[in-house]
C-alpha positions as CSV (number, residue, x, y, z in Angstrom):
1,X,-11.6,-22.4,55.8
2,X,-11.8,-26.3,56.7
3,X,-13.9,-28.7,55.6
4,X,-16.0,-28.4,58.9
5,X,-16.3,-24.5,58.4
6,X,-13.3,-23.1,60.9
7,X,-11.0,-21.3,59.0
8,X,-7.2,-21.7,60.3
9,X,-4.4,-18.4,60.2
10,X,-2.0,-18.2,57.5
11,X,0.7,-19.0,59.6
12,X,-0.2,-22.2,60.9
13,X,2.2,-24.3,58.3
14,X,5.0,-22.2,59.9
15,X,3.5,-22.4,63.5
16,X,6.5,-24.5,65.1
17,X,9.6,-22.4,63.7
18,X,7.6,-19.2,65.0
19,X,7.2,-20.7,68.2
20,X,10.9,-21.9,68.2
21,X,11.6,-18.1,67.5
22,X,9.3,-16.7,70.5
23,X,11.3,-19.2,72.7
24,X,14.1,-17.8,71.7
25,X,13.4,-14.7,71.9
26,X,11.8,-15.3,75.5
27,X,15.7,-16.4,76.6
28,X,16.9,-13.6,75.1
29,X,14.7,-11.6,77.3
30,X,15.2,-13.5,80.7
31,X,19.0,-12.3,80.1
32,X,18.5,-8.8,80.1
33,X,16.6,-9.2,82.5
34,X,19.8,-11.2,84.3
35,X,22.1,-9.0,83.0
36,X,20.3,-5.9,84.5
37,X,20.4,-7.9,87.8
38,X,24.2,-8.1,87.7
39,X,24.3,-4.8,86.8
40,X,25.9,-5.3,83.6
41,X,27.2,-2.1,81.3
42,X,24.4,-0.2,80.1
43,X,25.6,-0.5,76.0
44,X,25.5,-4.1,76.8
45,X,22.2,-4.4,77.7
46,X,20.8,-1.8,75.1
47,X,22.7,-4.0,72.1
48,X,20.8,-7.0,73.7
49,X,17.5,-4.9,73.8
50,X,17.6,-3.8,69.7
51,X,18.7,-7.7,69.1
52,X,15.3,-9.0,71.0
53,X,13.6,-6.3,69.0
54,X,14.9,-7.2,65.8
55,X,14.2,-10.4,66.8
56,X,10.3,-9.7,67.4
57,X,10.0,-7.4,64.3
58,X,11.7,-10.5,62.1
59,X,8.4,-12.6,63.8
60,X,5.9,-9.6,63.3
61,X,6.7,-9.5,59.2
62,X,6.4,-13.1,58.8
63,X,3.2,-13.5,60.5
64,X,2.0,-10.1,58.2
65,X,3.2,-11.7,55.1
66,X,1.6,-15.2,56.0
67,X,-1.5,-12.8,56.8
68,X,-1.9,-11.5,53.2
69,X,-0.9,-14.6,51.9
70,X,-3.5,-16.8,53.4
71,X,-6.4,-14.4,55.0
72,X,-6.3,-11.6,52.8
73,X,-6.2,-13.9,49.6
74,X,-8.4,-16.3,51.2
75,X,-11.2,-13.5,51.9
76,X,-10.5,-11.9,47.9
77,X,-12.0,-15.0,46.5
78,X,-15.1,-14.8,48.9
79,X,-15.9,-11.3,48.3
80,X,-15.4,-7.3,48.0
81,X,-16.7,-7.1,51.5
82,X,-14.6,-9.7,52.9
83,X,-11.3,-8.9,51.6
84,X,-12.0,-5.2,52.6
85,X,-12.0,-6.4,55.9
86,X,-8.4,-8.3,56.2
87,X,-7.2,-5.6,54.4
88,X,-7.9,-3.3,56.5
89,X,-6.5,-5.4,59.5
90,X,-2.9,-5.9,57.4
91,X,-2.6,-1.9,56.9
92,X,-3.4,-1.2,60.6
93,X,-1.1,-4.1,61.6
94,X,1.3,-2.2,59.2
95,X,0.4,1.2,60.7
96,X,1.0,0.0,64.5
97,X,4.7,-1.9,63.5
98,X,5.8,1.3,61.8
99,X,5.0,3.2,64.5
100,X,6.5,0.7,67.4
């Protein structure tokens, strides 16, 4: 938490290489999207495809790890309750990426 009582995410010190990585990962996207269009080889475009993917699961772990880092450690020093909470959130987080 702040000073003024709004609490700022774990990943906010790393907020401008993360977006750097989205934009990336955004242009990555738009050419598949190109590539489909010029009706590309389909191997091509899958290899593309599991490189964007990579590329968001790379993004998804950092963020995680910046979550128990910052808002699970955070809420362990307020309380039981609390860090209950943001655990829970960091195993379903966990639960949903394993899955995807």
């Amino acid at each position: 938490m702040t000073s003024t009582g709004e609490s700022t995410h774990g990943y906010v010190a790393d907020k401008d290489a993360y977006l750097k990585r989205m934009s990336r990962i955004e242009g990555q996207a738009r050419g598949i999207s190109k590539m489909i269009v010029e009706d590309k080889y389909c191997i091509d475009i899958l290899t593309q495809i599991s490189a964007v993917t990579r590329a968001l699961q790379g993004v998804a772990v950092g963020l995680l790890d910046d979550h128990i880092r910052h808002c699970v450690l955070d809420a362990a020093k307020i309380g039981d309750e609390e860090a209950a909470v943001k655990i829970k959130e960091a195993t379903d987080a966990i639960n949903r990426l394993v899955r995807s």
